[in-house]
N, C-alpha and C positions, 0 to 999 in steps of 0.2 A: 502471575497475571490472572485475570478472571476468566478460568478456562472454563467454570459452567456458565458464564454471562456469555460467554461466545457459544457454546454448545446449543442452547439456547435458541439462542438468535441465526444462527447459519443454520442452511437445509441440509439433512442428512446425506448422505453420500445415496440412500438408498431413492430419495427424491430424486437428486438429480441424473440417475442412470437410469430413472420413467421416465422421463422429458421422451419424449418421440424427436425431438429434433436437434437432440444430441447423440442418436446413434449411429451417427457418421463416424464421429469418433472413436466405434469399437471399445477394444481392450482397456484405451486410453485410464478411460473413467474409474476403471476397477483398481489401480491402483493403489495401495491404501497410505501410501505418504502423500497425497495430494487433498486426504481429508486429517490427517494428523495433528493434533493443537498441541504444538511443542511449543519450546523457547526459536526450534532453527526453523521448522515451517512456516509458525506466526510471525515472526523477522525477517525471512524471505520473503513474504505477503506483503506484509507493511514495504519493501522495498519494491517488487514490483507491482505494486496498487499504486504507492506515492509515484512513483517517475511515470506510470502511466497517466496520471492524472495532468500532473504539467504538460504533456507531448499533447498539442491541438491536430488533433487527428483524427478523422468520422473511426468508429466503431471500435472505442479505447478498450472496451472491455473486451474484445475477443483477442487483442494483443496482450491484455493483461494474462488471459485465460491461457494462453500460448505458451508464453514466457513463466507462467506459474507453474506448468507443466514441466518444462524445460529442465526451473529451478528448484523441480521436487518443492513446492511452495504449497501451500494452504491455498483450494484454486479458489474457492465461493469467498474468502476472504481476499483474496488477492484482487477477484471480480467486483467486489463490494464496496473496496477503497478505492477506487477509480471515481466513484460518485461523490467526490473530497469536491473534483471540479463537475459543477453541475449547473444549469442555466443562470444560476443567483452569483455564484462564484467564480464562475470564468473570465468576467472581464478586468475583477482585480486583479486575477490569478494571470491572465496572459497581459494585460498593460504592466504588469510587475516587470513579467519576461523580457517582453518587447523593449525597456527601458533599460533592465539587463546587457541586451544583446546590444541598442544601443552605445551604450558606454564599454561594451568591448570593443567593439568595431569604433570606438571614436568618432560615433556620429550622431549628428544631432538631433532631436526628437522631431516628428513629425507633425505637427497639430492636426489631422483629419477627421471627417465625418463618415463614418459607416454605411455604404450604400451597398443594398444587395444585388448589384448588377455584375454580369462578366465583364462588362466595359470598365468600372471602376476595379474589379480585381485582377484583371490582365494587366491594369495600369497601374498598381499598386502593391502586385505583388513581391515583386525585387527589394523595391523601399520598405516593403513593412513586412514581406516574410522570411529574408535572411536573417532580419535583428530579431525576429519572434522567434524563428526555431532555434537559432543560435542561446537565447537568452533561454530559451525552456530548457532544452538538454542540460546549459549550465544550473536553471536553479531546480529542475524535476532532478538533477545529476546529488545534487546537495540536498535536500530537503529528503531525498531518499535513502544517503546513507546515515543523515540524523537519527530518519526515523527508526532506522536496521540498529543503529546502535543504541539509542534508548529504549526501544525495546529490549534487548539485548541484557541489558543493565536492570531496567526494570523488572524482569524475568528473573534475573539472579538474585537482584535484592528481596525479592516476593518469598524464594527459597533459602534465600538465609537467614530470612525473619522466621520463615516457618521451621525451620530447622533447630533453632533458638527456643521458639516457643515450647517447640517437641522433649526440646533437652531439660528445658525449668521444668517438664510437666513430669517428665521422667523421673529428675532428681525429687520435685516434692515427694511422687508416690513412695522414693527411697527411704527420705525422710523419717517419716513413723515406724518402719520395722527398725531401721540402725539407732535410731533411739529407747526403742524397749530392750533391747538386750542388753 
């Protein structure tokens, strides 16, 4: 996997134990398998970033950050995939659900229009938030052990190509000394 593209790109562990308003958290942070870029911390990550992302729930990233901890998980990465669902992507991502959950519950779609009032989501929430969270858990449920396991795969494949490569470069250096003698 591209462990310096991600190095890179995520903030150091050292970053984020300045943050001033993550010292609540103490010891938490110092941890050093919750900055770790492995095959099971990146795969853990990718699992709880993806299923938080499906779950339509105010403040997805600090469940992700929770659960990343939990899971001994990669936490800035795990924080970071949550933004999969983000203002542009959520209403495919949850009408996907919603339709989901629909057809578990063998019921039938709902045609509505979106109003931001209590009036309309007191009156709506029964009919469109059983089949919404039901449908998220099932596809944030699946699309999260996808991802756990292609990465997974992808990680082994990236190490057995390198491992290969390592072995031809070996044998050529061998090459010219078993040949002059």
């Amino acid at each position: 996997m591209p462990k310096k593209f991600m190095k890179r790109y995520l903030p150091t562990p050292e970053k984020v134990k300045a943050m001033k308003s993550l010292h609540f958290l103490g010891d938490i942070l110092h941890e050093p398998n919750l900055w770790h870029i492995n095959r099971h911390s990146v795969a853990r990550a990718f699992l709880v970033g993806i299923w938080f992302c499906f779950i339509p729930m105010p403040f997805q990233m600090i469940g992700a950050a929770f659960f990343a901890i939990w899971f001994n998980a990669n936490l800035p990465l795990s924080v970071a995939l949550v933004w999969i669902s983000n203002p542009i992507t959520m209403p495919p991502i949850f009408y996907f659900s919603y339709k989901v959950g629909t057809w578990v519950l063998d019921r039938p779609v709902l045609n509505f229009e979106f109003q931001l009032s209590w009036a309309w989501i007191s009156e709506r929430l029964v009919d469109i938030g059983i089949p919404l969270y039901l449908g998220s858990l099932i596809v944030g449920t699946a699309a999260a052990c996808i991802a756990y396991l292609i990465i997974q795969f992808l990680w082994r494949r990236k190490i057995r190509s390198d491992w290969r490569v390592r072995r031809h470069a070996r044998l050529r250096r061998k090459q010219p000394a078993d040949q002059t003698s």
